[in-house]
HTML snippet that shows the backbone in 3Dmol.js (N, CA, C, O; Angstrom):
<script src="https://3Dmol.org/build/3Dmol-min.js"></script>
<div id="view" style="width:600px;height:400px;position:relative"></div>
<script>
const pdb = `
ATOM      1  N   UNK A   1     -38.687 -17.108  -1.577  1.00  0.00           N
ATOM      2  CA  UNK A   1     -37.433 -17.788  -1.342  1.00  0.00           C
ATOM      3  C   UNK A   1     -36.290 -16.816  -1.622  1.00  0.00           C
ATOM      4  O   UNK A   1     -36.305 -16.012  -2.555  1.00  0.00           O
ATOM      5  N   UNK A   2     -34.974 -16.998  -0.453  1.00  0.00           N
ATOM      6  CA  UNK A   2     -34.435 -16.131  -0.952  1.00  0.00           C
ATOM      7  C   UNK A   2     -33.223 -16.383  -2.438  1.00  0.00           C
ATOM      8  O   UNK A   2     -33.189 -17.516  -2.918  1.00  0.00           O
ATOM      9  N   UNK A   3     -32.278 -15.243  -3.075  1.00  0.00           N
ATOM     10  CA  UNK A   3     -31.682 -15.547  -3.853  1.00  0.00           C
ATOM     11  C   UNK A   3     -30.411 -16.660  -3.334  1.00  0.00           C
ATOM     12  O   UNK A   3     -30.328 -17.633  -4.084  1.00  0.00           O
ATOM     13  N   UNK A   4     -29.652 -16.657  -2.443  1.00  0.00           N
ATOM     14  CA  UNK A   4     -28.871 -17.637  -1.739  1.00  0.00           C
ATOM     15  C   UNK A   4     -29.395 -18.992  -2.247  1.00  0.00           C
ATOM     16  O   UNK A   4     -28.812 -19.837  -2.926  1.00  0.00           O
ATOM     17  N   UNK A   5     -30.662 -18.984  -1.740  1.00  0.00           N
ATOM     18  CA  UNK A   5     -31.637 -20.238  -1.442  1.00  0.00           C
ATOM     19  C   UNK A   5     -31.699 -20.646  -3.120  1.00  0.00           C
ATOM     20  O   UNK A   5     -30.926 -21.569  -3.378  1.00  0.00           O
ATOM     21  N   UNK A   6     -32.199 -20.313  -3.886  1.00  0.00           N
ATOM     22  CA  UNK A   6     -32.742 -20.055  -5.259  1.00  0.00           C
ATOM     23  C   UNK A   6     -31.189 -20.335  -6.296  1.00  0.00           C
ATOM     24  O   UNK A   6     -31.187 -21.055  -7.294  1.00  0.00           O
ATOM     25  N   UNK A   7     -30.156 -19.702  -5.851  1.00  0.00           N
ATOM     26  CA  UNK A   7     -28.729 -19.968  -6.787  1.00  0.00           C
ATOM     27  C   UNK A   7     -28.245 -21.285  -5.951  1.00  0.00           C
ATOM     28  O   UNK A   7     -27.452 -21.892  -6.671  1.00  0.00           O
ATOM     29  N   UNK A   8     -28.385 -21.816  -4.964  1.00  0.00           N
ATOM     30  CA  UNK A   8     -27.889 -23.167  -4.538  1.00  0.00           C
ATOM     31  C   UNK A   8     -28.407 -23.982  -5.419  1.00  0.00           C
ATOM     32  O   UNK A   8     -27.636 -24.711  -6.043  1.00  0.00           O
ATOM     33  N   UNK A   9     -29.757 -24.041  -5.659  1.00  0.00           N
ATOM     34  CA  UNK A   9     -30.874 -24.972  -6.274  1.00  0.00           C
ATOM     35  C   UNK A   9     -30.770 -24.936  -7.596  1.00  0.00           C
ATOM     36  O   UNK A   9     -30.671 -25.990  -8.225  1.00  0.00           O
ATOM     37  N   UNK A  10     -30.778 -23.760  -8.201  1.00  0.00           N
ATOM     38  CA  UNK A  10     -30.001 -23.793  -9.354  1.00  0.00           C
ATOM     39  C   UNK A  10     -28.447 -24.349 -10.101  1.00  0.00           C
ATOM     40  O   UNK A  10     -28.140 -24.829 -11.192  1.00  0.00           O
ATOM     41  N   UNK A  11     -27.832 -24.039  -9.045  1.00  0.00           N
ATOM     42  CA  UNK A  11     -26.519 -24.303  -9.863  1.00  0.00           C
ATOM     43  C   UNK A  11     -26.618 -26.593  -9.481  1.00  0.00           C
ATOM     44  O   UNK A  11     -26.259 -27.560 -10.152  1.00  0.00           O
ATOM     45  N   UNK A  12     -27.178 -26.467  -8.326  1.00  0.00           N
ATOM     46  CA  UNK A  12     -27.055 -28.093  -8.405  1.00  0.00           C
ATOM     47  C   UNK A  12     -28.078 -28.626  -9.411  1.00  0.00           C
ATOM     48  O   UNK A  12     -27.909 -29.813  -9.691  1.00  0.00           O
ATOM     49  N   UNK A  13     -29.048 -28.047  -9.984  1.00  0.00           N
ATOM     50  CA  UNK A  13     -29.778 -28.363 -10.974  1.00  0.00           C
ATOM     51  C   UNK A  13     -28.887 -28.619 -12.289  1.00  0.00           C
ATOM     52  O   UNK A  13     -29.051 -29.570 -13.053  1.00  0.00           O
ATOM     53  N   UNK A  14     -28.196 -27.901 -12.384  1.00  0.00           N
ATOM     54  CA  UNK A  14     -27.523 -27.771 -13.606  1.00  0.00           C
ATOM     55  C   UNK A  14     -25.770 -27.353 -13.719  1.00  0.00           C
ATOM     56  O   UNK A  14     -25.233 -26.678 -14.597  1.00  0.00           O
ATOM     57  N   UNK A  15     -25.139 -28.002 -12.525  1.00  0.00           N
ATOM     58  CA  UNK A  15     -23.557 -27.203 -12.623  1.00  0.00           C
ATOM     59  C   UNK A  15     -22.649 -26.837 -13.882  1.00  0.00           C
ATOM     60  O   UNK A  15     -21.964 -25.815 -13.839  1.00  0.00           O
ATOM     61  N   UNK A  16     -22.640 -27.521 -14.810  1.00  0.00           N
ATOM     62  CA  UNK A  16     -22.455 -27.628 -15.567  1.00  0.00           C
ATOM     63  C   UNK A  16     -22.261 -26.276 -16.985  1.00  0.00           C
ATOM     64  O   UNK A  16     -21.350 -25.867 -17.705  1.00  0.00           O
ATOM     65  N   UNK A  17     -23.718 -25.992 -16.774  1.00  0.00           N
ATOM     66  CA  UNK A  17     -24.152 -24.537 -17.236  1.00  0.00           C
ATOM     67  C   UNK A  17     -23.306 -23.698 -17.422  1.00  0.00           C
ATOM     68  O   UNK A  17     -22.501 -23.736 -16.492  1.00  0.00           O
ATOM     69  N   UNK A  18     -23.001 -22.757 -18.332  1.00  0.00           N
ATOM     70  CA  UNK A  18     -22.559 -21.409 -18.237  1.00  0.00           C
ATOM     71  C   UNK A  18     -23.056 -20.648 -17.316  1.00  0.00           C
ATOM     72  O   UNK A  18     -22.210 -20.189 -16.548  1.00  0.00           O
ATOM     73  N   UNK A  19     -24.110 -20.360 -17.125  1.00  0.00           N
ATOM     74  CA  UNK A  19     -24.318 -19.529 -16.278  1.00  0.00           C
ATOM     75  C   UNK A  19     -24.718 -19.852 -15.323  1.00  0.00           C
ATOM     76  O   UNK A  19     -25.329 -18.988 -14.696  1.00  0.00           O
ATOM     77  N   UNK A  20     -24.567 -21.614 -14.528  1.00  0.00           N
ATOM     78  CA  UNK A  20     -24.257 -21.523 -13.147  1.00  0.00           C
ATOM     79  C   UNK A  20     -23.047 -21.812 -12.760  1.00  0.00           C
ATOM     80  O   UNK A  20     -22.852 -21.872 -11.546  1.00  0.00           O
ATOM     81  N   UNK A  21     -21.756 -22.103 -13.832  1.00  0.00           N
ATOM     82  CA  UNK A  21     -20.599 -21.740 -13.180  1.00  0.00           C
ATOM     83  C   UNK A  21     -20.435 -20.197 -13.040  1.00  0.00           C
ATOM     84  O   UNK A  21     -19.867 -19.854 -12.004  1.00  0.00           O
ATOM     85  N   UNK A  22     -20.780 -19.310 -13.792  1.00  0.00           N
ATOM     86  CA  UNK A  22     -20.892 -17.847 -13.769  1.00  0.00           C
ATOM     87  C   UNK A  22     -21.232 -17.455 -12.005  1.00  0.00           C
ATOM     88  O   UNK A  22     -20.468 -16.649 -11.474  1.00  0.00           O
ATOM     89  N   UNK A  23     -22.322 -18.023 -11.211  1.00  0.00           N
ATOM     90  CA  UNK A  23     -23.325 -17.516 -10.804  1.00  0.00           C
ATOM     91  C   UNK A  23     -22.146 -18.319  -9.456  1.00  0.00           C
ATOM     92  O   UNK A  23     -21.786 -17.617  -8.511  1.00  0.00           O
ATOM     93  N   UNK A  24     -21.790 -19.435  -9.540  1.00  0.00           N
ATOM     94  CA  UNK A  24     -20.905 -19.707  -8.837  1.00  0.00           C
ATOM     95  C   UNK A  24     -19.573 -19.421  -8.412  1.00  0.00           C
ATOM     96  O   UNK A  24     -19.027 -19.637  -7.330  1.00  0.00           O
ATOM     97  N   UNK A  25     -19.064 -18.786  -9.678  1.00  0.00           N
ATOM     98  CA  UNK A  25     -17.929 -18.152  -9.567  1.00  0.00           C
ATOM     99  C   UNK A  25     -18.086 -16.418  -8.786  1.00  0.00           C
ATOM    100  O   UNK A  25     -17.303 -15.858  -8.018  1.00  0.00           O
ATOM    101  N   UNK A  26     -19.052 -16.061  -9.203  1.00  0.00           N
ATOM    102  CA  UNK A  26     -19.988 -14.751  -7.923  1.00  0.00           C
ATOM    103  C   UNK A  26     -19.525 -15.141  -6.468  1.00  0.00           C
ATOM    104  O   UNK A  26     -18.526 -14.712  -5.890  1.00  0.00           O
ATOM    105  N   UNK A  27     -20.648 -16.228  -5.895  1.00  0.00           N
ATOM    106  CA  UNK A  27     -20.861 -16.325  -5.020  1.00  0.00           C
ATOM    107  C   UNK A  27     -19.335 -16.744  -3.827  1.00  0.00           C
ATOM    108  O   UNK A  27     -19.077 -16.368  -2.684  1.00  0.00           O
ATOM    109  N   UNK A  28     -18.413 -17.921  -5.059  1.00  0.00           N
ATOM    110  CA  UNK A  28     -17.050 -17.831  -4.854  1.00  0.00           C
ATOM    111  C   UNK A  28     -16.192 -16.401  -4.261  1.00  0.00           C
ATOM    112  O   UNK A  28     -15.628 -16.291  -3.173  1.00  0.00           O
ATOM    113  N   UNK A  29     -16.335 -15.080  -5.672  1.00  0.00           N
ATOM    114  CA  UNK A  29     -15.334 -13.977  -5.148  1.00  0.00           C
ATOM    115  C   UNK A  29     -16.252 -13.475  -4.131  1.00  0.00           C
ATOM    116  O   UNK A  29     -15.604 -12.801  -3.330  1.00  0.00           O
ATOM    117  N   UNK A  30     -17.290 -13.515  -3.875  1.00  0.00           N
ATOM    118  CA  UNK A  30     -17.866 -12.862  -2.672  1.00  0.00           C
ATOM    119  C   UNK A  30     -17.400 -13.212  -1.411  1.00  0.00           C
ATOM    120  O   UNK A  30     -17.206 -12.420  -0.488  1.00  0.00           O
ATOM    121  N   UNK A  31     -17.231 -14.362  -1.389  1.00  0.00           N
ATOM    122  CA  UNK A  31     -16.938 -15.317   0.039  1.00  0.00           C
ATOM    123  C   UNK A  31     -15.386 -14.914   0.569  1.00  0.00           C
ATOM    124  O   UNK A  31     -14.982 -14.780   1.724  1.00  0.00           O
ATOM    125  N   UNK A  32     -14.641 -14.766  -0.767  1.00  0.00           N
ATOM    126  CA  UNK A  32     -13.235 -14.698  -0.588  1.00  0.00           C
ATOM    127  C   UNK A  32     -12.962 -13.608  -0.387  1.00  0.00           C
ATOM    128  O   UNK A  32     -11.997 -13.436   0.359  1.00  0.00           O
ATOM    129  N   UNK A  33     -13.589 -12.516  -0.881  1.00  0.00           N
ATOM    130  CA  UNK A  33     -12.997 -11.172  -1.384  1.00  0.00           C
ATOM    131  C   UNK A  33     -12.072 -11.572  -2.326  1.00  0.00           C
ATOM    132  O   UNK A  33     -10.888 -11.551  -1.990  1.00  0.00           O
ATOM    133  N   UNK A  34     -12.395 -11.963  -3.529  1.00  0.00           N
ATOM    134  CA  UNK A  34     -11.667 -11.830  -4.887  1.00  0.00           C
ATOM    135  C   UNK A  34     -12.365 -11.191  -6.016  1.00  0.00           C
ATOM    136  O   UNK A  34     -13.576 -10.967  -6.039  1.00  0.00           O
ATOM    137  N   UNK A  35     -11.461 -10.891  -7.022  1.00  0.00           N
ATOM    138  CA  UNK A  35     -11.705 -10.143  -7.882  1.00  0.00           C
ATOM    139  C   UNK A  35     -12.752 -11.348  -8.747  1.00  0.00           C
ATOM    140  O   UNK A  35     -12.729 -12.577  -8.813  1.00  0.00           O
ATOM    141  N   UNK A  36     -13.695 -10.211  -9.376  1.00  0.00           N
ATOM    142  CA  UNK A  36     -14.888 -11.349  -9.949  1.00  0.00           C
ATOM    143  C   UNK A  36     -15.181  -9.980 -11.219  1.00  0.00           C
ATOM    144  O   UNK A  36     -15.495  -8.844 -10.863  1.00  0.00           O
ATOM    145  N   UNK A  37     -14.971 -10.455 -12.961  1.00  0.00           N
ATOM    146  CA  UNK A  37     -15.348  -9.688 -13.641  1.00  0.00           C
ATOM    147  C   UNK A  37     -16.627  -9.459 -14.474  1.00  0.00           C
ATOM    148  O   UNK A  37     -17.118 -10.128 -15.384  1.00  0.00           O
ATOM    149  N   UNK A  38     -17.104  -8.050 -13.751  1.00  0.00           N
ATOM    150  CA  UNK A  38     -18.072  -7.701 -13.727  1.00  0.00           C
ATOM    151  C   UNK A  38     -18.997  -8.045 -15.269  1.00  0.00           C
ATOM    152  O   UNK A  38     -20.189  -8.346 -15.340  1.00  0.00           O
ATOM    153  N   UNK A  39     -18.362  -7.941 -16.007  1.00  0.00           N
ATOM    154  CA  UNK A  39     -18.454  -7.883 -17.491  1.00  0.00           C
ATOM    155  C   UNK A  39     -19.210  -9.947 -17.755  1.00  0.00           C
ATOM    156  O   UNK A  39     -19.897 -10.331 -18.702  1.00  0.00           O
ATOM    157  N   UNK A  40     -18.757 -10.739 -16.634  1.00  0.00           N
ATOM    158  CA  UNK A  40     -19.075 -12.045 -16.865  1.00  0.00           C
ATOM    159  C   UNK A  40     -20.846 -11.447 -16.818  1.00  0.00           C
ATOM    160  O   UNK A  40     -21.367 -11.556 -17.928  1.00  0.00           O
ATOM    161  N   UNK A  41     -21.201 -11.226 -16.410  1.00  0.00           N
ATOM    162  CA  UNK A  41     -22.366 -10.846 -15.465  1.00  0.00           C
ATOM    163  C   UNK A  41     -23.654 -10.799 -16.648  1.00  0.00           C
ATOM    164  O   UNK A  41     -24.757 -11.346 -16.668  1.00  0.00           O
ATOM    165  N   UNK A  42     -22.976  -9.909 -17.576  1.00  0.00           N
ATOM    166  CA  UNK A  42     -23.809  -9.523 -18.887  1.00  0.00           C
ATOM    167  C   UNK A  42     -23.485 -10.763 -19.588  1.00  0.00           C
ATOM    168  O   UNK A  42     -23.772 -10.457 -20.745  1.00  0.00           O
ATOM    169  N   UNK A  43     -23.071 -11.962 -19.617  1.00  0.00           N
ATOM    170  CA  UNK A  43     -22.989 -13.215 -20.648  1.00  0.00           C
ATOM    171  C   UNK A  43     -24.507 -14.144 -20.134  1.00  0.00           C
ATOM    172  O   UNK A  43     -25.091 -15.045 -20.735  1.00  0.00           O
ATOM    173  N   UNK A  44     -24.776 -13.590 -18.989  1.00  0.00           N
ATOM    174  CA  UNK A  44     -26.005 -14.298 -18.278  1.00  0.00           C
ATOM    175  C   UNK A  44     -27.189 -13.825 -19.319  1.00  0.00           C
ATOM    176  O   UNK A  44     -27.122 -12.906 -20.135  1.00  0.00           O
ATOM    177  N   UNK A  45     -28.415 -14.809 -19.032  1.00  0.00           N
ATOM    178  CA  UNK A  45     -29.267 -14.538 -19.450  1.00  0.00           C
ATOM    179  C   UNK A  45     -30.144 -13.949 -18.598  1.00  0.00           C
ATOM    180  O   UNK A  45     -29.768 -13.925 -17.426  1.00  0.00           O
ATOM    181  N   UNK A  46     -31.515 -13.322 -18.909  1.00  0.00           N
ATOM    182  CA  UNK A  46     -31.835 -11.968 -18.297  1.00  0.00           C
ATOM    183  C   UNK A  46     -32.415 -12.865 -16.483  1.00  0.00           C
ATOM    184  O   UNK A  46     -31.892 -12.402 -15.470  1.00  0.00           O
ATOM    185  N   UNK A  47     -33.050 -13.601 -16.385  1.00  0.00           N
ATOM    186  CA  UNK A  47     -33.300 -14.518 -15.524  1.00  0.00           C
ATOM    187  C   UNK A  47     -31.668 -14.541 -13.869  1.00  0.00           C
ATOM    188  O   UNK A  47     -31.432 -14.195 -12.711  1.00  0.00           O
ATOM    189  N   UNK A  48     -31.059 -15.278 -15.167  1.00  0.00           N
ATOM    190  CA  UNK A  48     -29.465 -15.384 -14.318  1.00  0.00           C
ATOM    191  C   UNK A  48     -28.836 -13.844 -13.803  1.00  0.00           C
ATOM    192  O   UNK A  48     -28.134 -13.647 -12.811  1.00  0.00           O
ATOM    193  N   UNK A  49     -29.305 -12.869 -14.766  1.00  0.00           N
ATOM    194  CA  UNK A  49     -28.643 -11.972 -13.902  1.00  0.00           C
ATOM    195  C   UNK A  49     -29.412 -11.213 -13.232  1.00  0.00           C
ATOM    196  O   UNK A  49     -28.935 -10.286 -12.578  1.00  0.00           O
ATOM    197  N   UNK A  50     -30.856 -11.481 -13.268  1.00  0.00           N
ATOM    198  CA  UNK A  50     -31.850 -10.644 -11.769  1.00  0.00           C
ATOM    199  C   UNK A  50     -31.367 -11.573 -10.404  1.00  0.00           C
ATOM    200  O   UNK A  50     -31.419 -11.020  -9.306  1.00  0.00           O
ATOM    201  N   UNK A  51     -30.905 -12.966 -10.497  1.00  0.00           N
ATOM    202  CA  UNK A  51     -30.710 -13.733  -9.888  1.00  0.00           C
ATOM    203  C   UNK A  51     -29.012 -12.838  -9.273  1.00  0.00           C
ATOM    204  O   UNK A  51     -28.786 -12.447  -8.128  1.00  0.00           O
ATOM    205  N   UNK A  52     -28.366 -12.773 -10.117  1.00  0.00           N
ATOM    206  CA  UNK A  52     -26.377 -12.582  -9.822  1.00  0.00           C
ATOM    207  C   UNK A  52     -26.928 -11.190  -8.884  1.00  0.00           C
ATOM    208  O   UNK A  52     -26.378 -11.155  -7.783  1.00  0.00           O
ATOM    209  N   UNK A  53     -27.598 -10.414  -9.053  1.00  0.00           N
ATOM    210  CA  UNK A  53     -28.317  -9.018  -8.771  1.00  0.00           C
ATOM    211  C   UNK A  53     -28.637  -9.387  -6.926  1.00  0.00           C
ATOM    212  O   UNK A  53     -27.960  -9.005  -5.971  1.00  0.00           O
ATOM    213  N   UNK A  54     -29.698 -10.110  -6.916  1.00  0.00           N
ATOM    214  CA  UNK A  54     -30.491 -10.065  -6.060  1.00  0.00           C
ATOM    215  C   UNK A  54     -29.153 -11.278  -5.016  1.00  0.00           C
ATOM    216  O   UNK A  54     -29.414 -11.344  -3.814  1.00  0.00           O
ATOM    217  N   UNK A  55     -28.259 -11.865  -5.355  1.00  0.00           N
ATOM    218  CA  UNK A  55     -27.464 -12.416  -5.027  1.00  0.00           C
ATOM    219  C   UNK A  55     -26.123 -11.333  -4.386  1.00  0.00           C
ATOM    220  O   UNK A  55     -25.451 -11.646  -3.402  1.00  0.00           O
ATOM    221  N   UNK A  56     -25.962 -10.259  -5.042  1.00  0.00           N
ATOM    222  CA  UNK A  56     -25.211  -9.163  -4.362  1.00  0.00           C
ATOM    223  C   UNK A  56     -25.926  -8.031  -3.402  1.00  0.00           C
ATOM    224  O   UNK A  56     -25.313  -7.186  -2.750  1.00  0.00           O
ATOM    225  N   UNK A  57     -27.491  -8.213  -3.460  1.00  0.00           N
ATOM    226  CA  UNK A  57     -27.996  -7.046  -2.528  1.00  0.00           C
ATOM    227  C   UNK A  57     -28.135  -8.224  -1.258  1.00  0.00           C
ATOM    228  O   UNK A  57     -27.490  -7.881  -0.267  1.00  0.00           O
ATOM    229  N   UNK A  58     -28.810  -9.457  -1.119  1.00  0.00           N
ATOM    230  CA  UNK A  58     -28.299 -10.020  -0.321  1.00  0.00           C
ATOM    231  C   UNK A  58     -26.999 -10.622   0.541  1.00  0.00           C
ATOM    232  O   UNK A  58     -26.989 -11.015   1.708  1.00  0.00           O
ATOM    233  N   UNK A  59     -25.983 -10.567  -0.357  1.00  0.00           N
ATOM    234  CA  UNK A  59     -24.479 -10.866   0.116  1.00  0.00           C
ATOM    235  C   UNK A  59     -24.376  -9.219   0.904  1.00  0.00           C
ATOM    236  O   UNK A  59     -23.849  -9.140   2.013  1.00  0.00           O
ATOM    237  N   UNK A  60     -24.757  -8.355   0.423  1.00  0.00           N
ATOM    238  CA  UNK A  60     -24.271  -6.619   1.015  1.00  0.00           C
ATOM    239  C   UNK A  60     -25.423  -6.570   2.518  1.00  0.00           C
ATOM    240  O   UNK A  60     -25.104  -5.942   3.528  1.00  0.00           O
ATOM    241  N   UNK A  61     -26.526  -7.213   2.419  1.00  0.00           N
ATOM    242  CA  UNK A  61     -27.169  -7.176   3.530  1.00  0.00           C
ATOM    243  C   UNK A  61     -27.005  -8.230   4.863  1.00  0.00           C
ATOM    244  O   UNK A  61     -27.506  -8.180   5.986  1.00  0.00           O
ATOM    245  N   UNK A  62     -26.181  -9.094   4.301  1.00  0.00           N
ATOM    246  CA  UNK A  62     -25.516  -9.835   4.860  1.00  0.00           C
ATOM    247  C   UNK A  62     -24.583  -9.827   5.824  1.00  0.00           C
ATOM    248  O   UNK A  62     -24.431 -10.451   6.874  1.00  0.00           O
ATOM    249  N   UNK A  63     -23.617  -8.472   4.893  1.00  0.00           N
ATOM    250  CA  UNK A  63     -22.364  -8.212   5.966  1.00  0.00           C
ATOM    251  C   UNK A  63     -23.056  -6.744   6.769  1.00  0.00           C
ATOM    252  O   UNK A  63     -22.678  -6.544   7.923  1.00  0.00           O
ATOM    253  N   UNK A  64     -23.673  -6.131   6.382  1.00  0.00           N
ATOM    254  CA  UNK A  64     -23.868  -5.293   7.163  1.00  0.00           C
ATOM    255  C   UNK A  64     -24.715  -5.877   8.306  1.00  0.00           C
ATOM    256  O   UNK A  64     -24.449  -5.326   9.374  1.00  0.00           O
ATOM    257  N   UNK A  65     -25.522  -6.694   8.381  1.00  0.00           N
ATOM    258  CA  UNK A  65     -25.995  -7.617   9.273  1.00  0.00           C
ATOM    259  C   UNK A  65     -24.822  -8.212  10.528  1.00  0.00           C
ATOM    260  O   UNK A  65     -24.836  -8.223  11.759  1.00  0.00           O
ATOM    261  N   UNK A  66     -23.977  -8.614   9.610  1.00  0.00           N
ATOM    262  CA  UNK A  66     -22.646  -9.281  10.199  1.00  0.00           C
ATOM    263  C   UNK A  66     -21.850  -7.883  11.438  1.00  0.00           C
ATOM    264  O   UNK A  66     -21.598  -7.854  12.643  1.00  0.00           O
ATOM    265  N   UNK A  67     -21.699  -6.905  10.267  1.00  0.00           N
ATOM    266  CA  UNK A  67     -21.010  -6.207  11.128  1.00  0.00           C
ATOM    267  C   UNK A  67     -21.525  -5.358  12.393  1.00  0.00           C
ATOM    268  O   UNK A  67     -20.870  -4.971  13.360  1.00  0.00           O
ATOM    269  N   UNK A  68     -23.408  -5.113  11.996  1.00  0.00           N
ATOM    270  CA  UNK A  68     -23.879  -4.993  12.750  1.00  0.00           C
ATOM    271  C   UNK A  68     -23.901  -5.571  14.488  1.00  0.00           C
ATOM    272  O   UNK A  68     -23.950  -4.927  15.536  1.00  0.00           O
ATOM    273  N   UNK A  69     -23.832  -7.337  14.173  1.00  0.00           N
ATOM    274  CA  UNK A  69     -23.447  -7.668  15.102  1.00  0.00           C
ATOM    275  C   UNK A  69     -22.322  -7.714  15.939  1.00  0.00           C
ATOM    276  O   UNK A  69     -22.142  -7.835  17.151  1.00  0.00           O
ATOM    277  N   UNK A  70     -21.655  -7.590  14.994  1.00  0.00           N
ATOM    278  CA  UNK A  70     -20.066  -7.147  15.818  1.00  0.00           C
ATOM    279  C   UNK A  70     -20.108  -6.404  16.385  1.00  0.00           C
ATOM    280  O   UNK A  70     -19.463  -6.616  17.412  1.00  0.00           O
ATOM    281  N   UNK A  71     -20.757  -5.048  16.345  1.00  0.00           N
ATOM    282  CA  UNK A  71     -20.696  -4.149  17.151  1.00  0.00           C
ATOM    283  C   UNK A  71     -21.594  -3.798  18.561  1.00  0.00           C
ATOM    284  O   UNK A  71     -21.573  -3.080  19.560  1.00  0.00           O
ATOM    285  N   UNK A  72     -22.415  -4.875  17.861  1.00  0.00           N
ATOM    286  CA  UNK A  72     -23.121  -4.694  19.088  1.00  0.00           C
ATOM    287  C   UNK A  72     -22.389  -5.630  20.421  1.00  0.00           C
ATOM    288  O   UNK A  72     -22.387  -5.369  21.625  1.00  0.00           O
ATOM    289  N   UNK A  73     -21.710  -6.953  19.583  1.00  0.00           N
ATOM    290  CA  UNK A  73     -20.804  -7.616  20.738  1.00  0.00           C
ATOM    291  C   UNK A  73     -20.264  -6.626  21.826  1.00  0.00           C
ATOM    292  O   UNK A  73     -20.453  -6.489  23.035  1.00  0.00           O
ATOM    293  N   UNK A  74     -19.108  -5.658  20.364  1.00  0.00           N
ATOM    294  CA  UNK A  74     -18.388  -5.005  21.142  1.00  0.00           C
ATOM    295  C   UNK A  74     -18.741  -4.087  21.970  1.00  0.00           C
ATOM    296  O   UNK A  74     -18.124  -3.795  22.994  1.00  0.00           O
ATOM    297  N   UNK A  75     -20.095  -3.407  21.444  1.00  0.00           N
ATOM    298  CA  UNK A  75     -20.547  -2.478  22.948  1.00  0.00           C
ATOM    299  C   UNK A  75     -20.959  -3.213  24.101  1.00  0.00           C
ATOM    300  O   UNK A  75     -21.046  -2.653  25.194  1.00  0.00           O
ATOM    301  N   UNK A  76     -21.315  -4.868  23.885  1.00  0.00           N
ATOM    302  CA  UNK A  76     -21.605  -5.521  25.543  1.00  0.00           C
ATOM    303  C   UNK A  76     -20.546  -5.717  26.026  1.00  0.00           C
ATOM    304  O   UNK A  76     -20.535  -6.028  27.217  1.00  0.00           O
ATOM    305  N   UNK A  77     -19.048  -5.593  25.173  1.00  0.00           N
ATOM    306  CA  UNK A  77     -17.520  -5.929  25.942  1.00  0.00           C
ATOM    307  C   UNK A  77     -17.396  -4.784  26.732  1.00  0.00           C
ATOM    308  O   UNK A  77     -17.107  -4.854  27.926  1.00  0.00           O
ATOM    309  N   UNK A  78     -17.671  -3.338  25.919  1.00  0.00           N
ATOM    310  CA  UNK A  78     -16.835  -2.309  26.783  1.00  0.00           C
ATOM    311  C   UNK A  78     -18.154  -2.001  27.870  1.00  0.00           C
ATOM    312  O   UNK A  78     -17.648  -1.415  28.828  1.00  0.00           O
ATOM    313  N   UNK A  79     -19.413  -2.138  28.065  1.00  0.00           N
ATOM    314  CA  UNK A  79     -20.304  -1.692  28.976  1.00  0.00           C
ATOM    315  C   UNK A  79     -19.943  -2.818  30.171  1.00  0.00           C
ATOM    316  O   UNK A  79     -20.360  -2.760  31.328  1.00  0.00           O
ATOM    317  N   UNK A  80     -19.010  -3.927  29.576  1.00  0.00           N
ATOM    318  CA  UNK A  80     -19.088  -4.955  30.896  1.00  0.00           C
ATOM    319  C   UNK A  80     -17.816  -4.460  31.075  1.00  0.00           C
ATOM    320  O   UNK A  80     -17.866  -4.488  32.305  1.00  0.00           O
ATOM    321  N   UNK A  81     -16.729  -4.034  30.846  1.00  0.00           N
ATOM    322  CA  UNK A  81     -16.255  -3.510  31.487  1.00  0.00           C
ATOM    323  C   UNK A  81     -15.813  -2.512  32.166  1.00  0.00           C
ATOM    324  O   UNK A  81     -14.899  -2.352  32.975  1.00  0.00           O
ATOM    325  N   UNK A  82     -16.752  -1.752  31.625  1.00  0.00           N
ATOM    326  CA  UNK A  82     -17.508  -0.277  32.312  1.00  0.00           C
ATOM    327  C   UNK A  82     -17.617  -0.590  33.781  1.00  0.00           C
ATOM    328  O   UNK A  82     -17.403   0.115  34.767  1.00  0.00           O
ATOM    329  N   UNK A  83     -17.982  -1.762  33.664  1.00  0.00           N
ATOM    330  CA  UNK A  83     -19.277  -2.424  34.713  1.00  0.00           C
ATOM    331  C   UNK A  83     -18.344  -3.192  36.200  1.00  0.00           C
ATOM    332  O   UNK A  83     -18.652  -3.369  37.379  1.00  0.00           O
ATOM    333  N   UNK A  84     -17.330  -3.433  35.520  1.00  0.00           N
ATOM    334  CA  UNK A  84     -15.833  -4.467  36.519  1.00  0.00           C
ATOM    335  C   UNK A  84     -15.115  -3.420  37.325  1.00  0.00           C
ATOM    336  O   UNK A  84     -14.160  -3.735  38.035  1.00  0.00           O
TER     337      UNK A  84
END
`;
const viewer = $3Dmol.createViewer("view");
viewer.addModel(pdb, "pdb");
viewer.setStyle({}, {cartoon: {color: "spectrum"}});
viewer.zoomTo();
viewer.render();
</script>
């Protein structure tokens, strides 16, 4: 399962928590691009932060995924209009 999958289930298990408002407040500055301090990260317990971890290599594989596709849009824009 992935970490996305795994911190949803968690934090509705328990919102309440320190360390799934922690884990929420992550997933929050990620979405936004806001500042998120790093230092919260280490208040987790060792569990919560392989989780905050595996929650930023997926958010980073995410956008490169993302932007990946963008570009590939944009090379079917300019080959179609290569193509006109």
């Amino acid at each position: 399962m992935n970490a996305i999958k795994l911190a949803r289930r968690k934090i509705a298990a328990d919102p309440t928590s320190e360390s799934c408002r922690t884990l929420a407040k992550l997933v929050l500055a990620l979405e936004s691009d806001q500042d998120f301090k790093i230092a919260d990260l280490y208040t987790l317990d060792m569990k919560s932060f392989e989780l905050a971890l595996a929650i930023l290599s997926e958010w980073r594989l995410d956008r490169y995924i993302q932007g990946k596709a963008k570009l590939f849009d944009m090379s079917h824009q300019v080959r179609d209009m290569s193509l006109s």
